[in-house]
N, CA, C and O of each residue as an XYZ file, in Angstrom:
476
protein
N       0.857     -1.155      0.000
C       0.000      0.000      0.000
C       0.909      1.225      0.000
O       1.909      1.238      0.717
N       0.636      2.104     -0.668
C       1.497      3.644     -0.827
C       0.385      4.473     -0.681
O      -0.741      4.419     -1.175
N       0.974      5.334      0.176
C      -0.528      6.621      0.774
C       0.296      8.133     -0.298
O       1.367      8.735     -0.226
N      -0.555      8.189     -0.931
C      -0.367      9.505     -1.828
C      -0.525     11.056     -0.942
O      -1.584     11.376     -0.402
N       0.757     11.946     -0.911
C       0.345     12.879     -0.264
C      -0.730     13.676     -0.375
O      -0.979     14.417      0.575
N      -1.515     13.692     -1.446
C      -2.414     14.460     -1.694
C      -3.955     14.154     -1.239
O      -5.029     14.754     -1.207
N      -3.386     12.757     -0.879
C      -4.654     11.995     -0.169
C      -5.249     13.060      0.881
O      -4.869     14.199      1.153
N      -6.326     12.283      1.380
C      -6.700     12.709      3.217
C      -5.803     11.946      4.415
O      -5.533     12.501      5.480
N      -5.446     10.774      4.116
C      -4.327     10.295      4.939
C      -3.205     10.943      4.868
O      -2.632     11.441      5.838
N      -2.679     10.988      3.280
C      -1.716     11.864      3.351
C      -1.523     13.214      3.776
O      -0.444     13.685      3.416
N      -2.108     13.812      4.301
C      -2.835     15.301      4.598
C      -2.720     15.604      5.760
O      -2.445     16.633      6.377
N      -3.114     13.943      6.152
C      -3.153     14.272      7.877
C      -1.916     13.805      8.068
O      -1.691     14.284      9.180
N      -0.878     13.164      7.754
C       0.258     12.793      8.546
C       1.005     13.553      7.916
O       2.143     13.301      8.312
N       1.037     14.371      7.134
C       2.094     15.624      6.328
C       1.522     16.835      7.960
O       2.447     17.277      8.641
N       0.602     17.069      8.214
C       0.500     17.563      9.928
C       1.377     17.307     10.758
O       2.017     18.228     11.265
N       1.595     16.067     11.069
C       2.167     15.513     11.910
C       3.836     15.254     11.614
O       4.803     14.696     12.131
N       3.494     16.010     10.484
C       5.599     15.783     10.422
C       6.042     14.989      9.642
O       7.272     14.949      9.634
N       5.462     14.223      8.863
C       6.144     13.219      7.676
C       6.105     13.936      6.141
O       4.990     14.088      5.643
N       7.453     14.438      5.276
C       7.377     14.768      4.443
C       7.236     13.935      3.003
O       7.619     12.856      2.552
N       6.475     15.054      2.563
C       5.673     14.010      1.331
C       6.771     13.201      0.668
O       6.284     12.074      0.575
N       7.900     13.177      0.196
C       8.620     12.149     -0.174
C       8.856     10.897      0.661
O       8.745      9.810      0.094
N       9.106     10.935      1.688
C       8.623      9.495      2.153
C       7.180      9.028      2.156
O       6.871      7.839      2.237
N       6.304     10.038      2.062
C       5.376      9.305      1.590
C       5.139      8.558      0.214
O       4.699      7.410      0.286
N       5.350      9.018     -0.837
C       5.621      8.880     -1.883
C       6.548      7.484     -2.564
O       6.127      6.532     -3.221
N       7.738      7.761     -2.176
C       8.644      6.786     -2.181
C       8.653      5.226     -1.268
O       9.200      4.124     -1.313
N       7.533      6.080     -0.348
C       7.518      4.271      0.726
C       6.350      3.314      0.513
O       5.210      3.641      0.183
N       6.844      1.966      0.774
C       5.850      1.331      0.481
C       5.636      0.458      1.553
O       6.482     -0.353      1.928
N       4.092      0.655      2.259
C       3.773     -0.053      3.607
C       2.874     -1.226      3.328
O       1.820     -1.141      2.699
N       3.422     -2.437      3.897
C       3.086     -3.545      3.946
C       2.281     -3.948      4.837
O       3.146     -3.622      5.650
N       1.200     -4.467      5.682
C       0.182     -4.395      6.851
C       0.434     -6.460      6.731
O      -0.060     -7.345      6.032
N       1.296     -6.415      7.668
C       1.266     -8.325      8.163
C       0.741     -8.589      8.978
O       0.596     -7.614      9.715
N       0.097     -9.858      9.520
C      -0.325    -10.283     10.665
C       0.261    -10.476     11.770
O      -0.162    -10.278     12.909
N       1.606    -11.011     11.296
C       2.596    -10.976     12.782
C       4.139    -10.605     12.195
O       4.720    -11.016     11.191
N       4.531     -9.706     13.188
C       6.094     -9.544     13.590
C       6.255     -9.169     15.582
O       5.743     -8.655     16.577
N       7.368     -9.913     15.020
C       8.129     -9.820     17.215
C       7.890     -8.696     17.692
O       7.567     -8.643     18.879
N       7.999     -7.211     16.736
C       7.749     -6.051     17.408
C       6.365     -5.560     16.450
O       5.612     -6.235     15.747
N       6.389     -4.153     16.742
C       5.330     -3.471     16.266
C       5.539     -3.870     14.827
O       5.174     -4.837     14.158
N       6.583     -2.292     14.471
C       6.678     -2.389     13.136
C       8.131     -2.497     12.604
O       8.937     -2.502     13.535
N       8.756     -2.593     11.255
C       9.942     -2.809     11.236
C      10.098     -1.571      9.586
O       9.195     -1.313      8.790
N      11.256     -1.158      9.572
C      11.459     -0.661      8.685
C      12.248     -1.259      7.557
O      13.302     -1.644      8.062
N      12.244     -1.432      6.705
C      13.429     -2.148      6.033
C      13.997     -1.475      4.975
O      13.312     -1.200      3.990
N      15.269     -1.146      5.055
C      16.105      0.127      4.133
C      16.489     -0.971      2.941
O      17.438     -1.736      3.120
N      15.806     -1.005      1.872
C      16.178     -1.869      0.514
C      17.157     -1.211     -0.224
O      16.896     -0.102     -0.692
N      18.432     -1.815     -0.430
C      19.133     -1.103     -1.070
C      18.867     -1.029     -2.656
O      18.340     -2.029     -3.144
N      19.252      0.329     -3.745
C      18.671      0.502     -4.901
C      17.128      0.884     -4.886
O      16.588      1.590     -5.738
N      16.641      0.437     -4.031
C      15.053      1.327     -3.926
C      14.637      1.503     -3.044
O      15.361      0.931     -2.230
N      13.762      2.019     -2.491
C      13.130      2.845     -0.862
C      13.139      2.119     -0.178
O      13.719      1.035     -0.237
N      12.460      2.567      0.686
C      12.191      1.846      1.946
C      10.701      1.016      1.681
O       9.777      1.309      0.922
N      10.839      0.009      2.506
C       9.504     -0.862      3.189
C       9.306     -0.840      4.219
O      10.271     -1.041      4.957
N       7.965     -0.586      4.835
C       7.465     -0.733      6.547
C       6.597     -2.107      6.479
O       5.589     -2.397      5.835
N       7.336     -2.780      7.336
C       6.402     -3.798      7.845
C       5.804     -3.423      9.122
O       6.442     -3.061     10.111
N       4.068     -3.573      9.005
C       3.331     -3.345     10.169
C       2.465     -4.097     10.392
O       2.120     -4.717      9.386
N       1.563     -4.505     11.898
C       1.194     -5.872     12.303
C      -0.440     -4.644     12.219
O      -0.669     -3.512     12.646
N      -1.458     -5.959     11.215
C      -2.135     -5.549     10.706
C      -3.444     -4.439     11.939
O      -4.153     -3.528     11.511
N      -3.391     -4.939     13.506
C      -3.782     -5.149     14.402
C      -3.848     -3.044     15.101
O      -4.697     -2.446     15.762
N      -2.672     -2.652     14.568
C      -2.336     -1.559     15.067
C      -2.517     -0.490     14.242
O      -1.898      0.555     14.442
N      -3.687     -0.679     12.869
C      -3.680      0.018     12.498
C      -5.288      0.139     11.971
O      -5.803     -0.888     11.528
N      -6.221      1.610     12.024
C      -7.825      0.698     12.147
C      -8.288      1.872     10.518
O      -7.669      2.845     10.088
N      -9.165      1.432     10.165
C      -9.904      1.382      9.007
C     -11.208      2.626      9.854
O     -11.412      2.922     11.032
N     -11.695      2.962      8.848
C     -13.071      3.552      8.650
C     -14.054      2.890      7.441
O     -14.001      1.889      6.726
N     -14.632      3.597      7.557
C     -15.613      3.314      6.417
C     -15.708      2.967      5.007
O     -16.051      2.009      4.315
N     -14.987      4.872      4.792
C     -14.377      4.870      3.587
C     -13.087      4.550      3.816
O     -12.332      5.468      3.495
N     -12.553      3.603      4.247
C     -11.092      3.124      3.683
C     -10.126      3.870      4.020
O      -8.976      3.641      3.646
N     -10.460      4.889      4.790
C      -9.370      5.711      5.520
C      -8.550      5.656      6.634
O      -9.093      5.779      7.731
N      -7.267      5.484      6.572
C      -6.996      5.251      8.363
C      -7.637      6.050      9.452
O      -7.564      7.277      9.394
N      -8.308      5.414     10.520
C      -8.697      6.580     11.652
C      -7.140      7.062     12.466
O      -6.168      6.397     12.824
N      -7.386      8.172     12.523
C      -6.463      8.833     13.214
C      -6.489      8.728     14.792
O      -7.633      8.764     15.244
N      -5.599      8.621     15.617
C      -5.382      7.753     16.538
C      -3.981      7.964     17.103
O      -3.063      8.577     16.558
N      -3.970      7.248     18.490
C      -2.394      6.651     18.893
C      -2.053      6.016     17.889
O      -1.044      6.382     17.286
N      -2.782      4.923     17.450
C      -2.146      4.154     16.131
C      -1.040      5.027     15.735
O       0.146      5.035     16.066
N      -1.492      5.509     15.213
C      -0.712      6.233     14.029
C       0.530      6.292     14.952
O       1.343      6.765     14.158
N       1.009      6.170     15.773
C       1.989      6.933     16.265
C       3.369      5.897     16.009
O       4.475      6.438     16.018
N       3.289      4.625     15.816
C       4.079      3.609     15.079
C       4.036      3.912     13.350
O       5.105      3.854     12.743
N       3.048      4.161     12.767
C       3.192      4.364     11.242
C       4.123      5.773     11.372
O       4.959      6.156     10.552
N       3.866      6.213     12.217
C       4.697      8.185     11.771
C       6.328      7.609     11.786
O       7.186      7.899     10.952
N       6.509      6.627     13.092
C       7.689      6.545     13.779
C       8.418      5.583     12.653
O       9.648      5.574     12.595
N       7.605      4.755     11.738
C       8.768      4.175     11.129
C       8.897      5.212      9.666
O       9.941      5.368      9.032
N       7.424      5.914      9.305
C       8.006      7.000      8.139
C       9.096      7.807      8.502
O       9.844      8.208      7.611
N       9.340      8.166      9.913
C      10.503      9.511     10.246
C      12.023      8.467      9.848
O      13.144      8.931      9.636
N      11.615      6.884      9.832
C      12.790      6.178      9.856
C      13.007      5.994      8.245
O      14.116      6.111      7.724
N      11.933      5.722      7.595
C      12.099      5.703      6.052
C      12.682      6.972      5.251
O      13.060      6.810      4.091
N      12.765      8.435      5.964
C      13.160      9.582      5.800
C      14.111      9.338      5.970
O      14.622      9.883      4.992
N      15.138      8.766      6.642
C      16.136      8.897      7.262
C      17.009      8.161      6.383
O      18.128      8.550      6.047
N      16.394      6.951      5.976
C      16.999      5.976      4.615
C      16.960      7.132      3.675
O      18.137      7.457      3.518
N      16.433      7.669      3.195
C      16.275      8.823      1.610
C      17.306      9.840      1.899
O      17.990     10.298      0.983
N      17.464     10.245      3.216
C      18.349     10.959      3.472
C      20.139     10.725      3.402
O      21.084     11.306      2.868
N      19.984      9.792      4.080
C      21.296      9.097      3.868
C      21.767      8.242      3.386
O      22.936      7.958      3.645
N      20.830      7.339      2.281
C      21.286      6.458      1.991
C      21.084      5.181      2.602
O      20.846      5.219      3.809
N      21.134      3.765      1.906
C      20.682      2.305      2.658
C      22.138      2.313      3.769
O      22.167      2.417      4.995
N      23.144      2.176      2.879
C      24.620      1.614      4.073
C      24.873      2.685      4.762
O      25.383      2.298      5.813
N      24.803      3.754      4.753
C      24.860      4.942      5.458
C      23.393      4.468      6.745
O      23.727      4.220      7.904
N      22.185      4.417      6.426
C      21.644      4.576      7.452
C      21.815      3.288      8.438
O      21.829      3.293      9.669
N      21.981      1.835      7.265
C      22.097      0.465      8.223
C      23.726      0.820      9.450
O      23.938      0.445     10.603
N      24.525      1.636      8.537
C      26.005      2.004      9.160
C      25.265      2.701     11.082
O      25.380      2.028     12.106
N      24.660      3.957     11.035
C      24.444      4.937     11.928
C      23.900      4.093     12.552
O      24.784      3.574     13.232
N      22.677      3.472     12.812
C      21.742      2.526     13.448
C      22.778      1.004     14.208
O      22.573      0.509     15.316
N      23.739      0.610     13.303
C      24.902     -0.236     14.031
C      25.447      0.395     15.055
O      25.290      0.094     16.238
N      26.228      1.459     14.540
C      27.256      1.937     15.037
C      26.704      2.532     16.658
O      27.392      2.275     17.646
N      25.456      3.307     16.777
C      24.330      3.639     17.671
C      24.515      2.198     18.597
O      25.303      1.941     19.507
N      23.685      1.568     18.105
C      23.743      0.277     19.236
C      24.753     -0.598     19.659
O      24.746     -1.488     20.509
N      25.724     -0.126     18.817
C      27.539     -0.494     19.218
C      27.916      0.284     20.570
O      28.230     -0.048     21.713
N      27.760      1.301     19.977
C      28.621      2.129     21.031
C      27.881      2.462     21.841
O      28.584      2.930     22.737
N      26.767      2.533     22.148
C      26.402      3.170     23.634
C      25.207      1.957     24.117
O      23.982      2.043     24.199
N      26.014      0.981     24.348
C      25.080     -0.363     24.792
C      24.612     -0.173     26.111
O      23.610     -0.775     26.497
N      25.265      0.641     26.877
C      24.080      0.947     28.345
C      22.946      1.916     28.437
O      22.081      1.952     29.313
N      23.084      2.702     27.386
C      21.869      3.540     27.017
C      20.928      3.323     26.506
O      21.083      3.229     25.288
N      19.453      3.115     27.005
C      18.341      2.385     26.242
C      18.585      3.068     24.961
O      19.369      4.007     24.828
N      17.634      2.374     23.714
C      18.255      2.471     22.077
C      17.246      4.191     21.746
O      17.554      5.167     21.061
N      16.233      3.953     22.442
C      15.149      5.410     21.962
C      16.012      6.423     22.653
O      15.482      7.530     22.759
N      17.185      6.304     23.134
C      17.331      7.897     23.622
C      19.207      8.592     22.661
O      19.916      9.592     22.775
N      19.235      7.210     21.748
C      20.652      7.722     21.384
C      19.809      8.345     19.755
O      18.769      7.930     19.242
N      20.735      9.441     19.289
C      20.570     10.456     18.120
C      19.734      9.769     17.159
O      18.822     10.331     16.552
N      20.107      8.323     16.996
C      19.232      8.049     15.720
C      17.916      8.061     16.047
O      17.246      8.964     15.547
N      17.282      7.143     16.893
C      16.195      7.041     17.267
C      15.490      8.192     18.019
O      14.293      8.167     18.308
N      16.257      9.107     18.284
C      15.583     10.279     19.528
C      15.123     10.986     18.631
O      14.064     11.516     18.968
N      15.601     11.331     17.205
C      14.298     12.526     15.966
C      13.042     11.807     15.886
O      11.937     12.346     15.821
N      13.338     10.193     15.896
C      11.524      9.772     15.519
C      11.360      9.628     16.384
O      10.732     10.682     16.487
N      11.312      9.228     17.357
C      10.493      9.333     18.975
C       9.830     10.861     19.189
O       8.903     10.963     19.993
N      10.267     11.954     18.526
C       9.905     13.052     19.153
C       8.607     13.692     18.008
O       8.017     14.741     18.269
């Protein structure tokens, strides 16, 4: 599924801080199960993919996501799919290593990579 910025979904999470090229460029997958919420996956040669567990994310009527806490895992892995466009696949898989290399006593949401999408 790809949410077009010009959408009403897209509309509402361009609010909330996700710029329309990751919207555009990403493509979100809705699975039944993964170990965590959601996962991002930096494909090298083409964008990003979000894998998300179908459960955490709710429908309306017309086919629209309801806006919600939900959303607050879909924003958090688009700020991460930004971050791939920005820097690149080995550049971002590099920062995200190197992060959980080096500061292994610091929970992972509070070191640089992860602390822009948390916020």
């Amino acid at each position: 599924m790809r949410i077009e910025p010009q959408s009403p979904n897209g509309r509402r999470l361009r609010q909330h801080g996700v710029s329309s090229s990751s919207l555009e460029k990403t493509r979100i997958h809705i699975v039944r199960w993964l170990p965590g919420d959601a996962l991002t996956l930096p494909v090298p040669f083409f964008s990003a993919s979000i894998l998300i567990r179908r459960d955490l994310l709710k429908w309306d009527d017309h086919e629209e996501l309801v806006e919600g806490p939900e959303w607050a895992h879909l924003i958090h892995q688009l700020c991460h799919a930004h971050q791939r466009q920005e820097w690149g696949c080995f550049r971002y898989l590099w920062r995200h290593f190197w992060a959980r290399l080096r500061h292994r006593d610091v929970p992972i949401r509070f070191n640089q990579v992860e602390r822009e999408c948390y916020q």
